[in-house]
C-alpha positions as CSV (number, residue, x, y, z in Angstrom):
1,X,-121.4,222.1,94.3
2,X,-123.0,221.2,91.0
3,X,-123.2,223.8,88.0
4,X,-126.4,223.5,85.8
5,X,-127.1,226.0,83.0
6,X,-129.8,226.8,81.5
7,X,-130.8,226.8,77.9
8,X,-130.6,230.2,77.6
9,X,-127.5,230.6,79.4
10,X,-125.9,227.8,77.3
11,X,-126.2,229.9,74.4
12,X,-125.2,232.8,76.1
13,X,-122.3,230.9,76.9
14,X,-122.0,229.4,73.4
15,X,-121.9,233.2,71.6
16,X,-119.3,234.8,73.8
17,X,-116.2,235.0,71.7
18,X,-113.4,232.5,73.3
19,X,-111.5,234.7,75.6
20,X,-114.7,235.9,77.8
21,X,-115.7,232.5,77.6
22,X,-112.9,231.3,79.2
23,X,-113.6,233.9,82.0
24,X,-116.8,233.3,82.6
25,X,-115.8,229.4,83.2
26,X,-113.3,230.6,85.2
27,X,-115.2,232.6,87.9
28,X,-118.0,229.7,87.7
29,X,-115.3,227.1,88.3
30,X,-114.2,229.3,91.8
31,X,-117.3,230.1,92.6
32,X,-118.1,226.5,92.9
33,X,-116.2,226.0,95.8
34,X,-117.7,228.9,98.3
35,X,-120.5,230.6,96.4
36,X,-121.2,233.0,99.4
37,X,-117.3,234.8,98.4
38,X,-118.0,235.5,95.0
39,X,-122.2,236.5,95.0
40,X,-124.0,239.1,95.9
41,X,-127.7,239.3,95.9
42,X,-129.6,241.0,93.0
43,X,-132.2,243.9,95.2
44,X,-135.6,242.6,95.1
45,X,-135.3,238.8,93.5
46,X,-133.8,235.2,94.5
47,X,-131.1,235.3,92.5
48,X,-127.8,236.3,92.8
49,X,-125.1,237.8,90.5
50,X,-121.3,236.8,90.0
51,X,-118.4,239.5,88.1
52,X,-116.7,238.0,84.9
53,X,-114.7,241.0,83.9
54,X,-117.8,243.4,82.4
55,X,-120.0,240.3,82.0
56,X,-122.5,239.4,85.0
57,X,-123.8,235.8,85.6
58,X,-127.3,235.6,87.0
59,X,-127.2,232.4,89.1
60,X,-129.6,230.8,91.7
61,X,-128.0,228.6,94.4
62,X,-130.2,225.9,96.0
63,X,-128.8,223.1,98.2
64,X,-125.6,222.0,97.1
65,X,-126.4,223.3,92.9
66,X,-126.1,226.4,91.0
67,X,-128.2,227.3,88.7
68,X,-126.9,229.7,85.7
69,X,-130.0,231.3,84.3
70,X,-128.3,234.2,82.2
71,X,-124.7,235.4,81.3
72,X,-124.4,238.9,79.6
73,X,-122.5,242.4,78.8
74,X,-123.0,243.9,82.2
75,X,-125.0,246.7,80.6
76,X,-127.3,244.2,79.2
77,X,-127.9,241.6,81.9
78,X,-130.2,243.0,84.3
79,X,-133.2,244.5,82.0
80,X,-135.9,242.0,82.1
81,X,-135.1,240.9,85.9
């Protein structure tokens, strides 16, 4: 599978300090290889989320990509969805 991130999850990437960061790239990097093990559908939309530790990664999986659309502080992550 493909990763593609957004621009907004590029910088939310970008301004994690280095050891979440390395996390985050971590659970993308196994989620890549079965998606369906690591997700679980967010109630009510099309996108799914995937655990990093207390950070949350808002992804939507089409075909054979994944789309990152949002990476934040799990308390954070979910208003505005």
């Amino acid at each position: 599978m493909k990763i593609i991130f957004t621009e907004t999850a590029a910088r939310d990437l970008k301004n994690l300090p280095p050891d979440v960061r390395r996390h985050v790239i971590g659970a993308l990097q196994r989620s890549k290889i079965n998606p369906w093990r690591y997700v679980r559908r967010i109630v009510g939309t099309e996108w799914y989320r995937l655990r990093a530790g207390d950070y949350r990664i808002i992804v939507k999986i089409e075909s054979n990509t994944i789309y990152v659309l949002r990476i934040a502080h799990r308390k954070k992550v979910y208003k505005g969805v």
